[in-house]
N, C-alpha and C positions, 0 to 999 in steps of 0.2 A: 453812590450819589451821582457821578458823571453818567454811568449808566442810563438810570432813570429823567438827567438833564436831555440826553439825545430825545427823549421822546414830548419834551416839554414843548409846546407849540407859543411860548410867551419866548424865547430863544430863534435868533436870527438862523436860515438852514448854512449858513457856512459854519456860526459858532458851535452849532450842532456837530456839524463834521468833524470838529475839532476835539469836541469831545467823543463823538464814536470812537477818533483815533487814538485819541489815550486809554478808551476803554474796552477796543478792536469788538465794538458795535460795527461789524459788519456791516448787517443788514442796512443802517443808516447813512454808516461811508459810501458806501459804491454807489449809489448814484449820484453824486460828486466829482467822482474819479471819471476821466472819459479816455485815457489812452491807457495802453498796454505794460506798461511799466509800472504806472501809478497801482493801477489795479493787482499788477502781482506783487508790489509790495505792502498794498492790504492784506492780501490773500495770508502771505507768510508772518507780519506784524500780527497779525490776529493768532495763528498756530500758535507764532512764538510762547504770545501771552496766554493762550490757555493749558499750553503746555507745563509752562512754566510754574502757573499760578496751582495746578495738579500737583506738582512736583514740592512745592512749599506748603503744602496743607498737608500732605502724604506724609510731610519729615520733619514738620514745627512739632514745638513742645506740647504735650497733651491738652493743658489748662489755658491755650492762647485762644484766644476766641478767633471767630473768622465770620468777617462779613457774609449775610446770603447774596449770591449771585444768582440770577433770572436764569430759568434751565436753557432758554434761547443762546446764555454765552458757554455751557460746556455743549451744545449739539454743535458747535462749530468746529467739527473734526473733518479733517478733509485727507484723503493721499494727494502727492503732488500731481499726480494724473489728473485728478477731479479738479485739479486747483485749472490747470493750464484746459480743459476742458470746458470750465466752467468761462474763464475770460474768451477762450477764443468762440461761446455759443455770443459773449457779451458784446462783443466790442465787433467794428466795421472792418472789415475783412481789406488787409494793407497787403501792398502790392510792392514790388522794387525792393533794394539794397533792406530797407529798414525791414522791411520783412525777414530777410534772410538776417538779420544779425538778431533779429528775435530768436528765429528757428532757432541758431546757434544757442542762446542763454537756454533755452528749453532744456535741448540736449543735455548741455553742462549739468544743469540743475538736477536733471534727470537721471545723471551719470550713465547717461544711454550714450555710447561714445559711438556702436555699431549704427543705431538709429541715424544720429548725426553726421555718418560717414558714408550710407545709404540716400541720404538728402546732398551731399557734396557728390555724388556720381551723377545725381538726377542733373543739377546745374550742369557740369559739365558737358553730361550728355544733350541737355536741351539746349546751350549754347546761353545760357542767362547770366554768367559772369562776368562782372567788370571786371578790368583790371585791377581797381580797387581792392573787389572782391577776393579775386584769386589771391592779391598779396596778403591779405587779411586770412583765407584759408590755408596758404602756407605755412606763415609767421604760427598758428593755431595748431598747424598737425607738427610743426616741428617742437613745438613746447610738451603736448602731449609726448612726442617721442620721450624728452625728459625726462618728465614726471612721471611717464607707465612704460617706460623700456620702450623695446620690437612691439608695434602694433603688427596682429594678424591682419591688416586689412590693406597688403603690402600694394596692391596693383593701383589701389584707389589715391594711398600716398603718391606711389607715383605719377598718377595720372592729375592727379592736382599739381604735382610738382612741375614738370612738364610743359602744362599748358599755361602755367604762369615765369617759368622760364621759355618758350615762347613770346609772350612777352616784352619781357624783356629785348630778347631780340630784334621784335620789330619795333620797340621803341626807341633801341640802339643804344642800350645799358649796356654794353660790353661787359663792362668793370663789374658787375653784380653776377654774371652767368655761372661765372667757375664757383663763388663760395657756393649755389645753388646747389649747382649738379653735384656736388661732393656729396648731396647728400639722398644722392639716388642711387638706385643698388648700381654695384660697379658694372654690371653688362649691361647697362644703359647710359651710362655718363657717355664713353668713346660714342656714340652714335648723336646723343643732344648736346656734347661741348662742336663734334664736329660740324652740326648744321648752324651753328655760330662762325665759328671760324671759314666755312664755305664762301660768306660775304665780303670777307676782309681782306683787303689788297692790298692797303699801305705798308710799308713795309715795319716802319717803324708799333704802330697799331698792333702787328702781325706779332712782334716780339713782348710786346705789353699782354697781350691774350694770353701766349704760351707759358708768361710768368707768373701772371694770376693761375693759370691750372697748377702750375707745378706747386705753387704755394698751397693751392687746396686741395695736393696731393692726387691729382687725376693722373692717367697714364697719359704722357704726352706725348709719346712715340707711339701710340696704338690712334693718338687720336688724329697727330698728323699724316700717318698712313692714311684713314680712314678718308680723311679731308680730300685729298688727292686722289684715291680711287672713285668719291662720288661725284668729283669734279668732272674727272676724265668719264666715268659714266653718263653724266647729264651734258654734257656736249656733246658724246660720241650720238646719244639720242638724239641730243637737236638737229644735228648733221644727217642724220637717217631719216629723220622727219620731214625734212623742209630744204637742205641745202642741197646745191650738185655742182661739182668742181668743174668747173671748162678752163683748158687751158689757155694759158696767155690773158683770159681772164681775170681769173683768180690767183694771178702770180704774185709771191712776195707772200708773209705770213698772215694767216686769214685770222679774225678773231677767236674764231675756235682753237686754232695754234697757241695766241696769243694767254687765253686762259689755260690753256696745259700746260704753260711752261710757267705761267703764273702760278700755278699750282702746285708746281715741282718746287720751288722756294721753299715750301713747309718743310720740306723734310732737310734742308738744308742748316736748317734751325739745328738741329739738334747733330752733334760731330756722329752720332754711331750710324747715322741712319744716313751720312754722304751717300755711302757706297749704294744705297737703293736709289737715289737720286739718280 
């Protein structure tokens, strides 16, 4: 009866809609529907129900009658390919963030998780994520870890990883970097905790960092070495570049002095590591 109410023209076209949806009359919804969400939840309310309604005539008692249905509502079989095919020929082609957390549902839905991790290289590579984003791609690839173990798609993790701990750095999260990088293979944490800790001077600051690593079990003596060799490296450049010492000029401890013995302080942190100091 709702069926044949969608096609009634004595019926207003929203009440129409309403009844296509109860009776996933497709055809009569979706011009109704105008954003990307609404429409893939037609797409799949409609499956459900023809699915469904198969399944209960296949397995009711012999002698139960059953309404006839219009051959128009069992041709509505779709794959989820045809489904996300179908809305993205429909609907106006979306730009920005909101775009990208479609992509993402696609994926999901898709259980294409290569696909979706093939689309997070493209961003990175083209320079299109927010900050937003990348925290949103993280929080994302680290729940799959969960749920599916070791992803093969180890360089991509970490290069999401990475460039939203980044991030954080420049927006001077301190406190968020160490539980990060814990979770990047260990022959990359000692190189992105230490371009962290390259910035920090304070002294107290400097023992707050070290404490967060160690809590989320980083090497902390691999990583305050590291600190103080790229220090002393990236001055010793600056000096080579640009400075030239004249005496009586330059007398008394020059800046570049000044950050290599600032940079000696890390390793003083920790009692094994005096002796390198």
């Amino acid at each position: 009866v709702c069926w044949m109410m969608t096609d009634e023209e004595r019926y207003g076209n929203y009440e129409k809609a309403i009844y296509a949806a109860l009776t996933g009359n497709l055809k009569q919804l979706l011009p109704f529907l105008h954003n990307w969400s609404d429409s893939l939840w037609a797409y799949y309310k409609t499956m459900v129900d023809v699915a469904v309604e198969k399944e209960l005539r296949g397995h009711s008692r012999p002698r139960r009658p059953h309404a006839d249905l219009p051959e128009a509502y069992w041709e509505q079989k779709f794959t989820s390919m045809e489904v996300f095919g179908r809305i993205e020929s429909q609907m106006e082609e979306i730009h920005g963030m909101l775009r990208k957390f479609q992509t993402v549902q696609k994926f999901i839905i898709l259980d294409d998780i290569e696909g979706l991790f093939d689309e997070f290289e493209d961003w990175l590579t083209q320079n299109s994520a927010s900050a937003y984003m990348l925290r949103f791609m993280t929080h994302l690839i680290l729940f799959l870890k969960v749920v599916q173990g070791e992803c093969q798609y180890h360089h991509i993790v970490s290069d999401v990883l990475k460039q939203y701990i980044k991030s954080l750095i420049t927006e001077k999260h301190s406190s968020l970097v160490a539980t990060y990088t814990a979770h990047l293979p260990a022959d990359h944490q000692t190189e992105v905790y230490a371009e962290l800790l390259e910035g920090v001077w304070d002294s107290e600051e400097k023992q707050a960092c070290l404490k967060l690593a160690e809590v989320a079990g980083l090497d902390v003596s691999g990583i305050t070495k590291a600190v103080v060799e790229n220090v002393h490296r990236t001055v010793e450049d600056t000096f080579t570049m640009g400075a030239t010492f004249i005496p009586g000029v330059n007398a008394g401890l020059s800046e570049i002095d000044k950050k290599k013995i600032g940079a000696i302080d890390w390793l003083v942190f920790e009692p094994r590591q005096r002796a390198e100091a």
